[in-house]
Every structure is written in C-alpha cells, then in structure tokens.
N, CA, C and O atoms as a printed pandas DataFrame, in Angstrom:
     atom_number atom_name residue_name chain_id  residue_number  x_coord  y_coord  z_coord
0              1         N          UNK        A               1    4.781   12.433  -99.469
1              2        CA          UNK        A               1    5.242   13.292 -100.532
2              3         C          UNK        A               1    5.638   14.659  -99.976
3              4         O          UNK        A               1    6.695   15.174 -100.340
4              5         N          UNK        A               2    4.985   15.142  -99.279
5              6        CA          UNK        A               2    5.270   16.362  -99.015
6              7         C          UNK        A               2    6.372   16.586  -98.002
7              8         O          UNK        A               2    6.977   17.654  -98.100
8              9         N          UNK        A               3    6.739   15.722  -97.017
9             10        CA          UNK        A               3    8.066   15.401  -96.369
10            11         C          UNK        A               3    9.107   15.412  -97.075
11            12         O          UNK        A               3   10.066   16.067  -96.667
12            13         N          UNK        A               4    9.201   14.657  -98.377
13            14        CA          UNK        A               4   10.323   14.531  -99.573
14            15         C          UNK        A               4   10.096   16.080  -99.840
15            16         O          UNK        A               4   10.943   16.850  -99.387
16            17         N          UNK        A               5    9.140   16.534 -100.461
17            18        CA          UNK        A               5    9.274   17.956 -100.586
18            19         C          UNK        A               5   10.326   19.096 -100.187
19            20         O          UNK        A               5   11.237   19.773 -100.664
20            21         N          UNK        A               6    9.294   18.769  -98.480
21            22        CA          UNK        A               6   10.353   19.255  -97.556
22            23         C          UNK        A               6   11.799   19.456  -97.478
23            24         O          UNK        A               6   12.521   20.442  -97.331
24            25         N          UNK        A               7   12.050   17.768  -97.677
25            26        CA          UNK        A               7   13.542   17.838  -98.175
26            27         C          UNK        A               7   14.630   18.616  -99.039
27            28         O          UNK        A               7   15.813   18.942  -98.948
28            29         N          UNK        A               8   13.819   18.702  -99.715
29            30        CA          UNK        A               8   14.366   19.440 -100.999
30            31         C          UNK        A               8   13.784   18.409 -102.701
31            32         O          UNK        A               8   14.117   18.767 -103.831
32            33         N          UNK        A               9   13.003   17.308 -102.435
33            34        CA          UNK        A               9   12.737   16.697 -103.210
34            35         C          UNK        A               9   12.527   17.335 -104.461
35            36         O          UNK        A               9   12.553   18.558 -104.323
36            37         N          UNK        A              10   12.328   16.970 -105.625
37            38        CA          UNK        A              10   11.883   17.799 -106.874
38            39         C          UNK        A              10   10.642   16.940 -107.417
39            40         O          UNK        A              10   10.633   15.919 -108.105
40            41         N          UNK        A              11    9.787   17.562 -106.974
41            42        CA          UNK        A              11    8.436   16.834 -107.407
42            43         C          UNK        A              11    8.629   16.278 -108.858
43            44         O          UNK        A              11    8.014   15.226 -109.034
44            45         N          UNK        A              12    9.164   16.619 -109.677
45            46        CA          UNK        A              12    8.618   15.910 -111.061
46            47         C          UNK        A              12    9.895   14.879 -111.412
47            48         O          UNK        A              12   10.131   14.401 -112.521
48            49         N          UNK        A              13   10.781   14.625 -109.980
49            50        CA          UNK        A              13   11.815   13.679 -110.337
50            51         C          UNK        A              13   11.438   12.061 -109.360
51            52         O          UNK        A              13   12.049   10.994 -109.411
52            53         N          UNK        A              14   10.414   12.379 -108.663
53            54        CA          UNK        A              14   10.099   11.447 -108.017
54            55         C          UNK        A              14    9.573   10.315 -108.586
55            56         O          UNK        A              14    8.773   10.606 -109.475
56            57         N          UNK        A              15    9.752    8.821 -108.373
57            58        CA          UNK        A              15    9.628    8.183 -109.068
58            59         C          UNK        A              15    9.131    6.901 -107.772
59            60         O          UNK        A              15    9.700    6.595 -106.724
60            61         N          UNK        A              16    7.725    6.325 -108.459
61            62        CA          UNK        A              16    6.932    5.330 -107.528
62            63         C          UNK        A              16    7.296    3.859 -108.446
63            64         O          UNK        A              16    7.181    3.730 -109.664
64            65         N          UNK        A              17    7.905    2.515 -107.159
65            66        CA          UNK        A              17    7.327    1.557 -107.635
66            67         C          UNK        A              17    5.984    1.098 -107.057
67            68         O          UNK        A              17    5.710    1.604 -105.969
68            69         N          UNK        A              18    5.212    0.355 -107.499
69            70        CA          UNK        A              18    4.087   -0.099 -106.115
70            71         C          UNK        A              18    4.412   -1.734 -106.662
71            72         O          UNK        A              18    4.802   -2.138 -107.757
72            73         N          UNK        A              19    4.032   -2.543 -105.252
73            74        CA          UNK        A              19    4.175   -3.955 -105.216
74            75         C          UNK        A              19    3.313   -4.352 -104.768
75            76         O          UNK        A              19    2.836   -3.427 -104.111
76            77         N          UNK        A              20    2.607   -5.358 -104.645
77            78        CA          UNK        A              20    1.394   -6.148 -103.719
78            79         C          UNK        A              20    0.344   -5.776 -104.103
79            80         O          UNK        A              20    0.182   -5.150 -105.150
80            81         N          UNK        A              21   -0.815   -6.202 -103.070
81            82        CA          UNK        A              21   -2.348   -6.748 -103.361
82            83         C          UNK        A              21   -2.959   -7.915 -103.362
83            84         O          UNK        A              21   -4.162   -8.156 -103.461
84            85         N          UNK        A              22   -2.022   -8.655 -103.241
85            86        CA          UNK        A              22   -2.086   -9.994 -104.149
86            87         C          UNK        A              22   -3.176  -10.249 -103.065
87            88         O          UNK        A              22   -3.289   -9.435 -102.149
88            89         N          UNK        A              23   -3.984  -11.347 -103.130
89            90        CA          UNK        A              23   -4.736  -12.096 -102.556
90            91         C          UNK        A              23   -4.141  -13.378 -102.261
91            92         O          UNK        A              23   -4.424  -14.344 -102.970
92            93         N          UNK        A              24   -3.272  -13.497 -101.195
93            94        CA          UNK        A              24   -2.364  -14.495 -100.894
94            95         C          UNK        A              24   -3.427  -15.649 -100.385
95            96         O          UNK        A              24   -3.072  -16.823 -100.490
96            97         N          UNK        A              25   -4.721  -15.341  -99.837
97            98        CA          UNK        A              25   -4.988  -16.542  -98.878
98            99         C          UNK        A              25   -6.254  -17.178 -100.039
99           100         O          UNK        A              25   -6.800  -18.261  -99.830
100          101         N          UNK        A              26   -6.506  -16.519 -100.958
101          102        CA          UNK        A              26   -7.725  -17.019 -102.267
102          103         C          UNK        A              26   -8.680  -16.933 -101.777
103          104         O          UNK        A              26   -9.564  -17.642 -102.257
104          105         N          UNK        A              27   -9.011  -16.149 -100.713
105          106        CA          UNK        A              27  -10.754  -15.878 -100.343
106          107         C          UNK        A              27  -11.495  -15.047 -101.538
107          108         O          UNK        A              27  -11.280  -13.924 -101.993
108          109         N          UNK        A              28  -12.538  -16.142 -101.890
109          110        CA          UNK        A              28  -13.627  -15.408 -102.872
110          111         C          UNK        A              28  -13.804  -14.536 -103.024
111          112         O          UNK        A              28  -13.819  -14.128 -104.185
112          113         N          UNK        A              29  -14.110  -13.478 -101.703
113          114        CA          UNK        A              29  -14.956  -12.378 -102.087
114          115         C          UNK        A              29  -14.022  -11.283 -101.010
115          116         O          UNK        A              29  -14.332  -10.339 -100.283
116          117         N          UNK        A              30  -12.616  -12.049 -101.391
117          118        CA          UNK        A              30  -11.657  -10.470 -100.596
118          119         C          UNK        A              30  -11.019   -9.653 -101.633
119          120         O          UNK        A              30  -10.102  -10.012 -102.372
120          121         N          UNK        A              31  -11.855   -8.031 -101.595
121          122        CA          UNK        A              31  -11.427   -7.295 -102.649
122          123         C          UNK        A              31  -10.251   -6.180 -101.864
123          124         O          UNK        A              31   -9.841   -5.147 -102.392
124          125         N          UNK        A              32   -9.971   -6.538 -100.899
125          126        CA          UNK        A              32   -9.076   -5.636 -100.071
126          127         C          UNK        A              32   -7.592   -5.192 -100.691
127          128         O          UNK        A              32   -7.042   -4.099 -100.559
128          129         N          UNK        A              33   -7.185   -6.178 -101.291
129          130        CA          UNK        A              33   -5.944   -6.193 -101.906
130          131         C          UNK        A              33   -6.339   -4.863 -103.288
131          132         O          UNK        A              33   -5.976   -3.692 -103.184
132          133         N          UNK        A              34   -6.945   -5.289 -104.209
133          134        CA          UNK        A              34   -7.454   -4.465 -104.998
134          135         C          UNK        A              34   -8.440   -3.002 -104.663
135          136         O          UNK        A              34   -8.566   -1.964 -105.312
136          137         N          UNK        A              35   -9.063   -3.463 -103.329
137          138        CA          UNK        A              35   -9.189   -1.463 -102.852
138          139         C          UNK        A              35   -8.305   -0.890 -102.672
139          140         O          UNK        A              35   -8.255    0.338 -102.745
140          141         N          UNK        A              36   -7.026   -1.910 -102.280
141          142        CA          UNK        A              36   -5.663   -0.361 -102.191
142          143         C          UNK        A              36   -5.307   -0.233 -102.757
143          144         O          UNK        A              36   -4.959    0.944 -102.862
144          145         N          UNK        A              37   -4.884   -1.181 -103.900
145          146        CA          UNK        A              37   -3.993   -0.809 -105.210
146          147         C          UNK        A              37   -5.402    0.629 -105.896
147          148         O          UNK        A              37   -5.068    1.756 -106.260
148          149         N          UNK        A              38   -6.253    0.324 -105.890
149          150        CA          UNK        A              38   -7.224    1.822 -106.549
150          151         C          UNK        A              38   -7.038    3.025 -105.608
151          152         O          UNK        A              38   -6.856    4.154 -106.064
152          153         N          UNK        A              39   -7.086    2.770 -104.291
153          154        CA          UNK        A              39   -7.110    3.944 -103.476
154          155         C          UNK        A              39   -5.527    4.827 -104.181
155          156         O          UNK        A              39   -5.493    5.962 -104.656
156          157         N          UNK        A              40   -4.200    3.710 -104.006
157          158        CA          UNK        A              40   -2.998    4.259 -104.053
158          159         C          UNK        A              40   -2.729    4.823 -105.385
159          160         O          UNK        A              40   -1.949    5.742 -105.639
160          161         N          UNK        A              41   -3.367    4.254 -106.092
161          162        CA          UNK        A              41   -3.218    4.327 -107.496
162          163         C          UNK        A              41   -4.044    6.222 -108.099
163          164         O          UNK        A              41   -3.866    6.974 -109.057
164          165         N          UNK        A              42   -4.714    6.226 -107.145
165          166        CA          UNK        A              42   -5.873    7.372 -106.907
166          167         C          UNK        A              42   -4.976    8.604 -106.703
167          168         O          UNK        A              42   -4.849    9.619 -107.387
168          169         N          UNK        A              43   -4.314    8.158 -105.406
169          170        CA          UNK        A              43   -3.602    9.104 -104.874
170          171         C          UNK        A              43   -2.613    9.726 -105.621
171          172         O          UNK        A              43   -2.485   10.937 -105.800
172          173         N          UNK        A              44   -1.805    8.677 -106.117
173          174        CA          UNK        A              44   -1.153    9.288 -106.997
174          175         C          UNK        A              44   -1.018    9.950 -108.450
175          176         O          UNK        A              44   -0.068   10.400 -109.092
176          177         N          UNK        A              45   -2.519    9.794 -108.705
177          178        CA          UNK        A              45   -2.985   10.392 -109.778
178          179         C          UNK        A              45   -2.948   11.785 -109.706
179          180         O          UNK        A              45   -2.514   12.749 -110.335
180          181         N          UNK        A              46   -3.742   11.442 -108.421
181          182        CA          UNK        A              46   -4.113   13.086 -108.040
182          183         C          UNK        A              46   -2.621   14.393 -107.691
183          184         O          UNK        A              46   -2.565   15.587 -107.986
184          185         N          UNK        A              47   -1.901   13.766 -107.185
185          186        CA          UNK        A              47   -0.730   14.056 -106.276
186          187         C          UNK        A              47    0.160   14.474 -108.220
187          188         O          UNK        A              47    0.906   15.440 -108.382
188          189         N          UNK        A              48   -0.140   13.676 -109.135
189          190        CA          UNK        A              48    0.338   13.814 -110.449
190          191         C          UNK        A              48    1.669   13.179 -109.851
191          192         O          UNK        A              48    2.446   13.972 -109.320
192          193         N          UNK        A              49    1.905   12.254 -109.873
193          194        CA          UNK        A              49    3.306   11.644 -109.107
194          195         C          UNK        A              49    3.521   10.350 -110.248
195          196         O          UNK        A              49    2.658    9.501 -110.025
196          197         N          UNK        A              50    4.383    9.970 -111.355
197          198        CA          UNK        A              50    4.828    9.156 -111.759
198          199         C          UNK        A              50    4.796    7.609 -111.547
199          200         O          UNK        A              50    5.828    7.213 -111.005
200          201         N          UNK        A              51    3.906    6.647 -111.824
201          202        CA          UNK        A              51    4.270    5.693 -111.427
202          203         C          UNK        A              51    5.521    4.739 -112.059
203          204         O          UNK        A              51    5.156    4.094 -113.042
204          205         N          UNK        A              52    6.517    4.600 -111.780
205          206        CA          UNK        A              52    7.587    4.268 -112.298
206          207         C          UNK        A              52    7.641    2.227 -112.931
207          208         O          UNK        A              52    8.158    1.789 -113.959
208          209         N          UNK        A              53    7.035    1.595 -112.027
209          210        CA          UNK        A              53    6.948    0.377 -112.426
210          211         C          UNK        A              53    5.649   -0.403 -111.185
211          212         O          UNK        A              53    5.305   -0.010 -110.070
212          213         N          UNK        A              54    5.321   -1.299 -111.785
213          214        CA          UNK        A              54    4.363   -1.988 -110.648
214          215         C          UNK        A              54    4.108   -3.459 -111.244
215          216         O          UNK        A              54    4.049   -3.803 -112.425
216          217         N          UNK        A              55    3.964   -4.288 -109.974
217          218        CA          UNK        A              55    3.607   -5.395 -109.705
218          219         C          UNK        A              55    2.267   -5.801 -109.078
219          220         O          UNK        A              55    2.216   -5.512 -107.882
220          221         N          UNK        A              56    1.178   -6.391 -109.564
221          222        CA          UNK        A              56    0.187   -5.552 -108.396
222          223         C          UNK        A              56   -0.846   -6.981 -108.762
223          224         O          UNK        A              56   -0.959   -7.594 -109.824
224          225         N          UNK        A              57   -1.345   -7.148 -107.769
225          226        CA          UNK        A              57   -2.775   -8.519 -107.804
226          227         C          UNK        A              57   -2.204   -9.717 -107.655
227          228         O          UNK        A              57   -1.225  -10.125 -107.030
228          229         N          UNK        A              58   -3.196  -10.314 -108.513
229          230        CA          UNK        A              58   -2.782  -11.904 -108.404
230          231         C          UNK        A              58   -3.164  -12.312 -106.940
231          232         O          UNK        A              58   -3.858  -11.771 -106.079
232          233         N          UNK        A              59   -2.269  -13.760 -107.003
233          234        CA          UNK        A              59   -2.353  -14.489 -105.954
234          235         C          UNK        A              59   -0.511  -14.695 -105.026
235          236         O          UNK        A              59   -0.366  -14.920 -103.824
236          237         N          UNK        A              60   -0.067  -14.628 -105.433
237          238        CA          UNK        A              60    1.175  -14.820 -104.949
238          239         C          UNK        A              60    1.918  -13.864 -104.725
239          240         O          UNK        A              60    2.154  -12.927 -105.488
240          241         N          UNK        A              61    2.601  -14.160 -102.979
241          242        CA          UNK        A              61    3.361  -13.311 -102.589
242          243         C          UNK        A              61    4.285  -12.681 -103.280
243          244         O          UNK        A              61    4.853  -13.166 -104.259
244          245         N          UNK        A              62    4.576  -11.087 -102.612
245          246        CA          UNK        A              62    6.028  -10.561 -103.402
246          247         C          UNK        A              62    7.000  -10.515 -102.116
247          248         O          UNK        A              62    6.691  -10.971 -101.015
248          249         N          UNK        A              63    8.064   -9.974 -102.391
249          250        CA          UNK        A              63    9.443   -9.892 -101.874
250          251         C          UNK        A              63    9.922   -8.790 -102.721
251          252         O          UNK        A              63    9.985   -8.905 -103.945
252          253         N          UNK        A              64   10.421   -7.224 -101.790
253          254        CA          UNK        A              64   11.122   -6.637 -102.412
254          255         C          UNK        A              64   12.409   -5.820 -101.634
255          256         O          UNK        A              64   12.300   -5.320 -100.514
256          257         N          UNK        A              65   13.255   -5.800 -102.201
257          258        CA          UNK        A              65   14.596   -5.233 -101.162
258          259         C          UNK        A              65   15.171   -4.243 -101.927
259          260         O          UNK        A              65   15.406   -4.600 -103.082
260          261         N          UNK        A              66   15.483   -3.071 -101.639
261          262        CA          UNK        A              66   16.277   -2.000 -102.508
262          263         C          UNK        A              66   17.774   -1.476 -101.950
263          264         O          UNK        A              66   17.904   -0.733 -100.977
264          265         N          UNK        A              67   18.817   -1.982 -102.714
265          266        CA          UNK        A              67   20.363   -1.610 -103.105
266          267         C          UNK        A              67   20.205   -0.115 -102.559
267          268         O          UNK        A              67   19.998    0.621 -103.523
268          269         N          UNK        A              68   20.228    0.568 -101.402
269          270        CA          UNK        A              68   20.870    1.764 -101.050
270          271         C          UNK        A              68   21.942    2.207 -102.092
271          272         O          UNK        A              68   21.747    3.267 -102.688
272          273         N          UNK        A              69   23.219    1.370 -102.392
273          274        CA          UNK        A              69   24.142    1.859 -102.954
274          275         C          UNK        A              69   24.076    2.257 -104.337
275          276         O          UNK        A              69   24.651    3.219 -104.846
276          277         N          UNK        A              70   23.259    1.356 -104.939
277          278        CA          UNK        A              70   23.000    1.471 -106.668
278          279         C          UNK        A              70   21.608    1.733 -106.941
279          280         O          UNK        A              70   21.327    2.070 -108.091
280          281         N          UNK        A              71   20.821    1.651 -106.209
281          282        CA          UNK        A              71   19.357    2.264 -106.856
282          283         C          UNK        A              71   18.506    1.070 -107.055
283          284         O          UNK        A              71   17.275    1.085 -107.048
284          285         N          UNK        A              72   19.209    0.105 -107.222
285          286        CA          UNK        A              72   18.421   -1.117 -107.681
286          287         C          UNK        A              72   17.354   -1.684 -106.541
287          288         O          UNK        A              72   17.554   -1.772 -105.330
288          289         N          UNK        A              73   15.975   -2.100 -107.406
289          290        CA          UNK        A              73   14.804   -2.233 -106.676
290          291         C          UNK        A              73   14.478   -3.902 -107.182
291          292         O          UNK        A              73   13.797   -4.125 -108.183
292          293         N          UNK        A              74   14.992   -4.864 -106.444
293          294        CA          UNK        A              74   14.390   -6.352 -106.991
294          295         C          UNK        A              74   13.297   -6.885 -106.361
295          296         O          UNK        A              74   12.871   -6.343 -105.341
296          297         N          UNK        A              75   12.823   -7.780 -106.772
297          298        CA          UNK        A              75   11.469   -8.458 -106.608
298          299         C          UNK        A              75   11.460   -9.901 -106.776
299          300         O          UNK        A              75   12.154  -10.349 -107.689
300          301         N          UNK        A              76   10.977  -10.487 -106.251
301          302        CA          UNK        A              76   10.744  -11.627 -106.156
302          303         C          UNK        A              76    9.053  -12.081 -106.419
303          304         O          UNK        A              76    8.446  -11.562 -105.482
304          305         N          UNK        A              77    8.199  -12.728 -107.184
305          306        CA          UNK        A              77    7.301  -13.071 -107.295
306          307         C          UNK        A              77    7.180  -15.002 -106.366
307          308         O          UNK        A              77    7.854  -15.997 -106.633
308          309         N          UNK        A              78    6.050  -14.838 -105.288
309          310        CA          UNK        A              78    5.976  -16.113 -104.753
310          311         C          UNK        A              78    7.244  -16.873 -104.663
311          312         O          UNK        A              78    8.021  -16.417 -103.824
312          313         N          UNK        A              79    7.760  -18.194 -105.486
313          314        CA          UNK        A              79    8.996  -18.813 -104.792
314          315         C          UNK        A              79   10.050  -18.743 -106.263
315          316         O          UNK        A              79   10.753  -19.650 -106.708
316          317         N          UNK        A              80    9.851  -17.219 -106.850
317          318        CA          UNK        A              80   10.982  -17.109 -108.256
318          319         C          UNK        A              80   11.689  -16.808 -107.524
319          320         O          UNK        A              80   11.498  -16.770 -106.309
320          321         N          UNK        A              81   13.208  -16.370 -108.430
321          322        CA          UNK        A              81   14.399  -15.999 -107.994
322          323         C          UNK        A              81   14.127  -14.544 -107.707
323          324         O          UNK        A              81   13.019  -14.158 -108.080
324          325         N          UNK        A              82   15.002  -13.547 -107.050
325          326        CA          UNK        A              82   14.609  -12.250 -107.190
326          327         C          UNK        A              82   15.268  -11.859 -108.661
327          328         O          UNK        A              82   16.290  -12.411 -109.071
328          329         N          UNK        A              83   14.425  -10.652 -109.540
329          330        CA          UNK        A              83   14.621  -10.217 -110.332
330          331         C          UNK        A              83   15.070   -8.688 -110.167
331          332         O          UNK        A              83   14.749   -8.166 -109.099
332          333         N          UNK        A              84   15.643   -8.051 -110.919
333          334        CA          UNK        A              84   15.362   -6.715 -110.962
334          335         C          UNK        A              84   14.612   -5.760 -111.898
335          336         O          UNK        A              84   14.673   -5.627 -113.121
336          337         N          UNK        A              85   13.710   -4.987 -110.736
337          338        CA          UNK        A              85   12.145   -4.355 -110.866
338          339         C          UNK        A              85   12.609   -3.220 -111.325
339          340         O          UNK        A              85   12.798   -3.250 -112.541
340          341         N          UNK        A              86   12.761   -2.630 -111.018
341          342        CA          UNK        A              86   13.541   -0.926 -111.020
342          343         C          UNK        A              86   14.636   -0.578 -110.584
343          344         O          UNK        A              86   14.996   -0.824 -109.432
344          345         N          UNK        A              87   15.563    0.257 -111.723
345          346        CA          UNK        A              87   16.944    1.011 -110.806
346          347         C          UNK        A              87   16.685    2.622 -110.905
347          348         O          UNK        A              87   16.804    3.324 -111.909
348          349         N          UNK        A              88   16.394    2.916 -109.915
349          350        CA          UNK        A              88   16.529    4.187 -109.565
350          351         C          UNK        A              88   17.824    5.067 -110.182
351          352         O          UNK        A              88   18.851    4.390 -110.223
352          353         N          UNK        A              89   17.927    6.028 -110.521
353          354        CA          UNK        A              89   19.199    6.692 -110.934
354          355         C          UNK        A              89   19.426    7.828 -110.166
355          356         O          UNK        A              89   20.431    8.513 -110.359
C-alpha cells in the first residue's frame, strides 16, 4: 500500500479483490488457508482499504488473470469456465 501511495495512488480509490484459501488437499485439521484470509482480511481493516470483491475458502482451486487493457479481473472456480470477478475502472 504504501508503494501505491508513493506513486501517487489515492488511498480511498484503491480497490482489493482477494482470491484463495481454499483447502485444496482436504486435510482435517489444516486451518492455514483460513489464517490468511483473517490475517489479510485484518490488514486491511486496519489499513481501512476497501475490499472490492472476494472469493475465499472452500475446497477448490481458483484461477485468476487480469485484462491490463480493460480492468477486467476473471476467475475461474476449480474446473468452471472463467467468469468475470471484478472490472476495475
């Protein structure tokens, strides 16, 4: 955040997707996926930073690729088609 800052960013235009966590391999007692989504989720509370859209837990992989040219942020859940998650403006 503070690099974007740097930039010239405008803190209250910044805009977060978050993706993942998932527990891809189904181990019982792996809460790892879900300590980061809280840690990140933390951070950006604190930071007061927008979360713009999210995908988060479960069991199945994501896939995400973002359109440089148009803003567009798609996603793919495990073996769906990709969708689109967020367009940036």
């Amino acid at each position: 955040m503070n690099v974007l800052k740097k930039h010239g960013a405008n803190k209250n235009k910044i805009e977060v997707c978050l993706t993942g966590g998932a527990n891809v391999l189904q181990r019982k007692d792996d809460s790892i996926g879900q300590n980061n989504i809280s840690s990140v989720e933390e951070i950006l509370r604190d930071k007061q930073t927008r979360i713009a859209a999210r995908s988060l837990g479960g069991i199945e992989r994501r896939c995400v690729t973002l359109d440089v040219e148009t803003g567009c942020l798609n996603l793919s859940i495990g073996d769906s088609l990709e969708k689109l998650f967020w367009e940036f403006n």
